[in-house]
C-alpha positions as CSV (number, residue, x, y, z in Angstrom):
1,X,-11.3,8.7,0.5
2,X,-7.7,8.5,-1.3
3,X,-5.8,5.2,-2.2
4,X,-2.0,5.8,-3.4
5,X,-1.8,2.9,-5.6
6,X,1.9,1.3,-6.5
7,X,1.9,0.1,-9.6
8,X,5.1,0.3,-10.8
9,X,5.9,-3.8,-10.1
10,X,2.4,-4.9,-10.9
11,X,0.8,-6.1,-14.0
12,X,-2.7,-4.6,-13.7
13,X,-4.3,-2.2,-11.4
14,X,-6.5,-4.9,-9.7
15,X,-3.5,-7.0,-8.5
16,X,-1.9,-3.1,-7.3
17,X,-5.1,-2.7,-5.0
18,X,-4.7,-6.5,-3.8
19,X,-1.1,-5.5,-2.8
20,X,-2.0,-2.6,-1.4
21,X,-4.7,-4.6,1.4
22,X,-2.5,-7.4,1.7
23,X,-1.0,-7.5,5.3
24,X,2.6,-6.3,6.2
25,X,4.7,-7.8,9.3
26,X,6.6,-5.1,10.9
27,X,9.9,-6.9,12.1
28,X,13.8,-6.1,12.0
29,X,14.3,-2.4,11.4
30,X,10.9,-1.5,10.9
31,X,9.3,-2.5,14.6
32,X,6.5,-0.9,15.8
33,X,6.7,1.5,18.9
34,X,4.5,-0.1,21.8
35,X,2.9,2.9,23.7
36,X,2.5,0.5,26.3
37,X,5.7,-1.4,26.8
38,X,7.9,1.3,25.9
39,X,10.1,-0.9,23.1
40,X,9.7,-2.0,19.8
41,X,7.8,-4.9,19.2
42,X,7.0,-7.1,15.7
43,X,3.7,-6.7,14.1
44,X,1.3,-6.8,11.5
45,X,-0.1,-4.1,9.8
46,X,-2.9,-4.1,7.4
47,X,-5.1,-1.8,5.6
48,X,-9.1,-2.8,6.4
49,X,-11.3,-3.4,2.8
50,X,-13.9,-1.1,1.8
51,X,-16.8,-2.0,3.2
52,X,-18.7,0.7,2.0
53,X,-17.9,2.6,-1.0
54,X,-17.3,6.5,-0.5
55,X,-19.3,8.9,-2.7
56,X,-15.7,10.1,-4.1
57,X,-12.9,7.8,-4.1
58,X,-9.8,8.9,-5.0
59,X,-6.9,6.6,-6.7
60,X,-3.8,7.6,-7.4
61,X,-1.5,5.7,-9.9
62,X,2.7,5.4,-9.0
63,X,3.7,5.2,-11.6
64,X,7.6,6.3,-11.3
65,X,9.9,5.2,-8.2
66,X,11.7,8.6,-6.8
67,X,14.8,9.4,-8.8
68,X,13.7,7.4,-11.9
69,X,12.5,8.7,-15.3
70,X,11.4,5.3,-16.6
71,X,7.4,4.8,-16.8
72,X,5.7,1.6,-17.0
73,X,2.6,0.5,-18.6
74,X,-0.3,-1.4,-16.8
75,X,-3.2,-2.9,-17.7
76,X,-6.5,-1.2,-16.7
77,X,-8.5,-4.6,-15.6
């Protein structure tokens, strides 16, 4: 299993992977496509926790937004 984890606005990589399961609502611009109404439609989206760990998990660490060169330090708790 992979995670891409954002870290470049968080303080610690334990709030990073409670971002990163925290639920999204898909609304204005960013609708979702309804395969069954044909239209875009507001929702929520929302990555499920681990229930079970894998044998090999995979994080990776953003640190750098695209077209920036500035890196940020974070906190490894």
């Amino acid at each position: 299993m992979d995670i891409s984890l954002e870290i470049l606005h968080s303080i610690s990589i334990k709030e990073s992977m409670q971002k990163f399961f925290q639920s999204e609502i898909l609304d204005g611009n960013n609708k979702y496509k309804c395969e069954t109404y044909d239209k875009l439609v507001t929702a929520r989206k929302q990555m499920s926790s681990i229930l079970q760990m894998p044998n090999i998990l995979v994080i990776q660490l953003k640190t750098k937004s695209h077209g920036s060169n500035k890196w940020n330090a974070i906190s490894k708790d």
